[in-house]
C-alpha positions in Angstrom: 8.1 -42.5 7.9 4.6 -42.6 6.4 3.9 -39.5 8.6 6.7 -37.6 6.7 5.7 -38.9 3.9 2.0 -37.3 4.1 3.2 -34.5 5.2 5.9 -34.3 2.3 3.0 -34.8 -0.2 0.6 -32.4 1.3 3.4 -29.7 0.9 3.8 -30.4 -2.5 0.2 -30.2 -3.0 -0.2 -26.6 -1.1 2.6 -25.6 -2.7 1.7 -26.4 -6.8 -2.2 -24.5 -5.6 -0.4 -21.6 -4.3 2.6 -21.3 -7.0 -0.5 -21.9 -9.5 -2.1 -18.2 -8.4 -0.9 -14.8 -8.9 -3.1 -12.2 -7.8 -2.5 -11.1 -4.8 -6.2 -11.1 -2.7 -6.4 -15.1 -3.9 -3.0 -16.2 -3.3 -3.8 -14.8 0.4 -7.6 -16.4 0.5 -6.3 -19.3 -1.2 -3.6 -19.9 1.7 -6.1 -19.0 4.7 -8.4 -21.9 3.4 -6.1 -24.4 2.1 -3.7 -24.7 5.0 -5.9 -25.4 7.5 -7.4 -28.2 5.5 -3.7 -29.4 5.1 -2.7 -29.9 8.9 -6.3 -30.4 9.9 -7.1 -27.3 12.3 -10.2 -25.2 12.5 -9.2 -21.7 11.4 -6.3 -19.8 10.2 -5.2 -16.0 9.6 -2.5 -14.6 8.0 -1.2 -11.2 9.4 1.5 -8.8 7.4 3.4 -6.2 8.6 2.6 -2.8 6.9 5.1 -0.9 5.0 6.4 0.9 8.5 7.5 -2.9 9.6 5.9 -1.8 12.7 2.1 -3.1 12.5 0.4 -6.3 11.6 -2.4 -5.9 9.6 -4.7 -8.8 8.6 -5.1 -9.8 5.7 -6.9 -13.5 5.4 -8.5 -15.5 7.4 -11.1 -18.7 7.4 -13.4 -20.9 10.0 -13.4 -17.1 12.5 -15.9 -14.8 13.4 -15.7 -11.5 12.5 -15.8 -10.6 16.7 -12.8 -12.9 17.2 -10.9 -11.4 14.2 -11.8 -7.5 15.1 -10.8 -8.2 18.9 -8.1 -5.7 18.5 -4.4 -5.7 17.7 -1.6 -8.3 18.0 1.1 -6.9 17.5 2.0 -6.8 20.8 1.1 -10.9 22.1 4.2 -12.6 23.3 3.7 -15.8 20.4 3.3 -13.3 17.6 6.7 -11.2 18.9 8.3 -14.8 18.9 7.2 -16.0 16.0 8.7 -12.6 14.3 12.1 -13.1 15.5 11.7 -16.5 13.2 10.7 -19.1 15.7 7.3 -20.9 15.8 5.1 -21.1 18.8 2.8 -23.6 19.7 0.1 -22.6 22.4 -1.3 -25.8 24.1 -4.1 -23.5 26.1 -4.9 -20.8 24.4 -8.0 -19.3 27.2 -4.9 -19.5 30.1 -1.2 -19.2 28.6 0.1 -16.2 29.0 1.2 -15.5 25.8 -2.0 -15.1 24.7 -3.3 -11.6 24.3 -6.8 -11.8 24.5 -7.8 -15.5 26.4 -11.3 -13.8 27.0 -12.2 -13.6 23.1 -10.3 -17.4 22.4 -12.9 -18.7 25.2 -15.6 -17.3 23.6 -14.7 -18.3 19.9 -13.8 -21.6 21.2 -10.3 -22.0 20.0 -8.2 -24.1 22.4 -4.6 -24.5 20.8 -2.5 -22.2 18.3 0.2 -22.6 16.3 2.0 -19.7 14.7 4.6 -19.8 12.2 6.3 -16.6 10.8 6.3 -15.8 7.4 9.3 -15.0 5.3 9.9 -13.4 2.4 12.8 -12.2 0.5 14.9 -13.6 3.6 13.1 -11.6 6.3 10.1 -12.3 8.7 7.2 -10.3 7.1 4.1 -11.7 9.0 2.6 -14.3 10.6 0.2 -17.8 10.0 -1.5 -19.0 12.5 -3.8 -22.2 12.8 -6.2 -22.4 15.4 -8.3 -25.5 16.5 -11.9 -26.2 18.4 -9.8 -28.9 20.6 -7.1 -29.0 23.1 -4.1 -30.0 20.8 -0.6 -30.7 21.5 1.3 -30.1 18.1 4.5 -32.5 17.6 7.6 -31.4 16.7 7.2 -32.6 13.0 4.2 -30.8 13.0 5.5 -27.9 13.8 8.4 -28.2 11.8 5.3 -28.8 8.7 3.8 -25.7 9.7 6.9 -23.9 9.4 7.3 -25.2 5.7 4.0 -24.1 4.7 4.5 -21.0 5.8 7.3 -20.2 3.8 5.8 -21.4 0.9 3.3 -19.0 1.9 5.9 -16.0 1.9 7.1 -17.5 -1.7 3.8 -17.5 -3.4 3.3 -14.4 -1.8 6.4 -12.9 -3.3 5.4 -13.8 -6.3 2.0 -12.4 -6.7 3.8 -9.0 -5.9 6.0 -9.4 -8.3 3.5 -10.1 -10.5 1.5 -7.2 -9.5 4.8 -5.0 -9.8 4.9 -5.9 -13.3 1.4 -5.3 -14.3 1.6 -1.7 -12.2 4.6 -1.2 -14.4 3.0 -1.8 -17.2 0.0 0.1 -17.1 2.3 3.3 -15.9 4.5 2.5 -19.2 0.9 2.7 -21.4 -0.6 6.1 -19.2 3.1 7.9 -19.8 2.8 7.7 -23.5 -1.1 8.4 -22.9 -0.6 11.4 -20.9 2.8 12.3 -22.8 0.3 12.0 -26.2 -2.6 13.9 -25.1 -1.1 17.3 -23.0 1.7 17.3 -26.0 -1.4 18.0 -28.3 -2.9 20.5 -25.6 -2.7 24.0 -26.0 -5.1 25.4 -23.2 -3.2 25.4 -20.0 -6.7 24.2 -18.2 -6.8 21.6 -20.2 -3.9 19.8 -19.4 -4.4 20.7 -15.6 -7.9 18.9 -15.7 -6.5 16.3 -17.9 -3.1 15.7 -15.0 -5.5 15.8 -12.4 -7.9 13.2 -13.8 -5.7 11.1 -15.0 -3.4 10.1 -12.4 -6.1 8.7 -10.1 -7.2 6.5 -13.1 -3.8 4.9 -13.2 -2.6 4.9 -9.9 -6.1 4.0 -8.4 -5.8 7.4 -6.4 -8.2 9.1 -3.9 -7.2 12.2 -5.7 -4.9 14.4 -7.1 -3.8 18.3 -7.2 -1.6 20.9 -9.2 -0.2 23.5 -8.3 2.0 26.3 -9.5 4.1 29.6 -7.8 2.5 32.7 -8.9 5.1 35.0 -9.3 3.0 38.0 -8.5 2.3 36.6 -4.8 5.7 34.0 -4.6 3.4 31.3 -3.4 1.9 28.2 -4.9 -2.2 28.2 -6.0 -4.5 25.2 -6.7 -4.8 25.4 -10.5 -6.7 22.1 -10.9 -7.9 19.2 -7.7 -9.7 16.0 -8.3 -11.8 13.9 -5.6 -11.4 16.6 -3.0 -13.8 18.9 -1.2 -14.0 22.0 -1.5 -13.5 22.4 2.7 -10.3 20.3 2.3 -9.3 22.4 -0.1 -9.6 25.5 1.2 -8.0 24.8 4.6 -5.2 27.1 3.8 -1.4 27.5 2.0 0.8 24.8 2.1 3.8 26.8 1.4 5.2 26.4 4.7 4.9 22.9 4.8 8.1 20.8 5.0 7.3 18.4 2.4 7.0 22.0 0.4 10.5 22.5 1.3 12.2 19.5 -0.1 9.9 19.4 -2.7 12.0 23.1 -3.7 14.8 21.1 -3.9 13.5 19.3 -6.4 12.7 16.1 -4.2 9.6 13.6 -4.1 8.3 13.7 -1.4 6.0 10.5 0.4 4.2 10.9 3.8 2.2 7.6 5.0 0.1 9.0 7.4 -1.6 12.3 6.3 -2.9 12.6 9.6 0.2 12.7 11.4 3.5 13.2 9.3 5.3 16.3 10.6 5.9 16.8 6.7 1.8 18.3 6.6 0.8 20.9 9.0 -3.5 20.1 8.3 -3.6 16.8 10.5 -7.2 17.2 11.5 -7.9 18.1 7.8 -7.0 15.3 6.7 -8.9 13.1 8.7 -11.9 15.1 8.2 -11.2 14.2 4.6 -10.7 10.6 4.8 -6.6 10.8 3.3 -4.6 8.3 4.2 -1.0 8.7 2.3 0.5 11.3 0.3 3.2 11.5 -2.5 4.4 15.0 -3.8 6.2 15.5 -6.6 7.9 18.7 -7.7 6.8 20.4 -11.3 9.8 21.8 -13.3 10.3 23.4 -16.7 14.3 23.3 -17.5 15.5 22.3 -14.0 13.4 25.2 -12.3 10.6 24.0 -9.9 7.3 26.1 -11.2 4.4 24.1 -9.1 3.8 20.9 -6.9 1.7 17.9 -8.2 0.1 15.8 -4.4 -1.2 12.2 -5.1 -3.7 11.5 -2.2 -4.9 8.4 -1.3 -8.0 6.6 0.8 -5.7 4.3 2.5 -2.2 4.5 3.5 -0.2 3.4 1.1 3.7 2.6 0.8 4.8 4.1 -2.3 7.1 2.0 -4.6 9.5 3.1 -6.8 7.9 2.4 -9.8 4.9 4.5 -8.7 6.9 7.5 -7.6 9.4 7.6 -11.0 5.8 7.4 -13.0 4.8 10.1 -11.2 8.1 11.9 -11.5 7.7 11.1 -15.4 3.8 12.8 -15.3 5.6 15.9 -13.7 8.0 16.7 -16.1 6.0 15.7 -18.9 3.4 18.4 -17.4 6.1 21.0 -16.9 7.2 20.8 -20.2 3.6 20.8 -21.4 2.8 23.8 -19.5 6.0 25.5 -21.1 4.7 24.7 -23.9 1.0 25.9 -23.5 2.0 29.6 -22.1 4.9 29.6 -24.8 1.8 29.2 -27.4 -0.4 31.5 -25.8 2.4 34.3 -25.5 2.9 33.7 -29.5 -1.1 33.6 -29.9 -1.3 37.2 -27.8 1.5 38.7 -30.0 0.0 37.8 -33.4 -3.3 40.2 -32.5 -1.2 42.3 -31.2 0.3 42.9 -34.6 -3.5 41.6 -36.2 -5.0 44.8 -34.8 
């Protein structure tokens, strides 16, 4: 009963630190460091799947070296693919089980015994936890069972930081829409808004970079009319017309490809890499339900767009098509008057 009772208390105590913390990067530091103090082990990490559901990327981890922790992926280890069907594992040996992925690098770090607990969050298993120790261990079923619990505080408190985050991102895309709405609604000079668009959206959406572009009637296909954060190789590696993300993107479509590199969407895979872009959202330009041009937000990493993030862009757009209307309505009126001037 006293056991329980520690235990009980210890949860309570992880729990009000982690509830107690909303960004994101801290909530995750704060769990690698303080759960490992809670059930007295040696090291922990705490793994997430990426957007794709697919891959576990790391995202914390304390009392490991960095050669343990870049020892390659484990996605694949026979605990982990447990532990992400909901059930935890506890690894008595971790150097000779067969579970274990990579006994040769737990030798050399020293770890003898693993626990690993899955994450959930929002009802499903979205990573992993697990606690490492320096001595051969065999965890008790209450233990275990306390490991568990932690864990889904874990997915909780992180839950809540991206909520949190959500909101703030929402936010801050409310405030740049009436920014950007503002300043191209006061613009006259077509390049002026372009640069402005271009700028802009990296700013707010913490972008690698950003182009516009429009159909030229005269040639029927779309030209750079402004880039940010690009080279000038990258972008001159040739039309995207064909594209397919160009296709839906006609149909008036937002379009979001996680890997630049390989997406079937993008035809310049190699250019991409070259370039260092990791995710891509396109978002069709339109004046009065007509498509004119394509706005592409690039970014260093890839990068699961949410909603929120692709109806702010969607919001940019059509505030820029009708901005551009605008701008080439003014300087049609602006040529006529010296036409009659002179």
């Amino acid at each position: 009963m006293k056991q329980q009772h520690d235990y009980l208390r210890l949860l309570l105590d992880v729990t009000k630190s982690l509830t107690a913390e909303l960004n994101m990067d801290n909530v995750l530091h704060l769990i690698a460091s303080r759960v490992p103090e809670a059930v007295q082990v040696d090291a922990a990490t705490i793994r997430l799947l990426d957007p794709t559901g697919k891959k576990l990327v790391l995202k914390a981890a304390s009392g490991l070296s960095d050669a343990y922790l870049e020892r390659g992926p484990i996605d694949a280890e026979e605990s982990v693919l447990s532990a992400l069907k909901g059930t935890p594992i506890a690894i008595v040996d971790a150097d000779s089980d067969p579970r274990i992925q990579y006994p040769e690098a737990a030798r050399k770090e020293g770890i003898k015994s693993i626990l690993v607990a899955p994450i959930p969050i929002r009802g499903k298993i979205n990573g992993v936890l697990r606690l490492l120790t320096r001595t051969r261990r065999e965890f008790e079923p209450l233990e275990i069972e306390f490991a568990a619990a932690l864990a889904e505080q874990c997915g909780i408190a992180i839950e809540n930081a991206r909520i949190y985050d959500e909101q703030k991102r929402q936010l801050n895309y409310f405030k740049g829409v009436c920014e950007i709405s503002k300043t191209i609604a006061e613009t006259r000079q077509l390049d002026d808004i372009f640069t402005f668009i271009v700028t802009k959206l990296p700013e707010v959406m913490d972008l690698k970079a950003c182009t516009l572009r429009l159909f030229e009637s005269s040639k029927g296909q779309l030209e750079l009319k402004a880039a940010y954060g690009l080279s000038q190789a990258y972008l001159e590696r040739g039309p995207i017309d064909d594209e397919l993300a160009t296709y839906f993107i006609l149909n008036g479509e937002p379009v979001m490809i996680l890997d630049a590199t390989t997406d079937v969407h993008t035809q310049y895979h190699q250019e991409a890499a070259n370039e260092g872009v990791g995710s891509i959202l396109a978002v069709p330009l339109s004046i009065r339900g007509e498509i004119i041009g394509v706005l592409r937000l690039l970014t260093a990493e890839q990068r699961h767009f949410s909603e929120s993030e692709i109806n702010f862009a969607m919001t940019v757009a059509e505030q820029g098509g009708v901005a551009i209307q605008n701008a080439i309505d003014y300087q049609k009126m602006e040529s006529l008057l010296k036409d009659c001037n002179s």
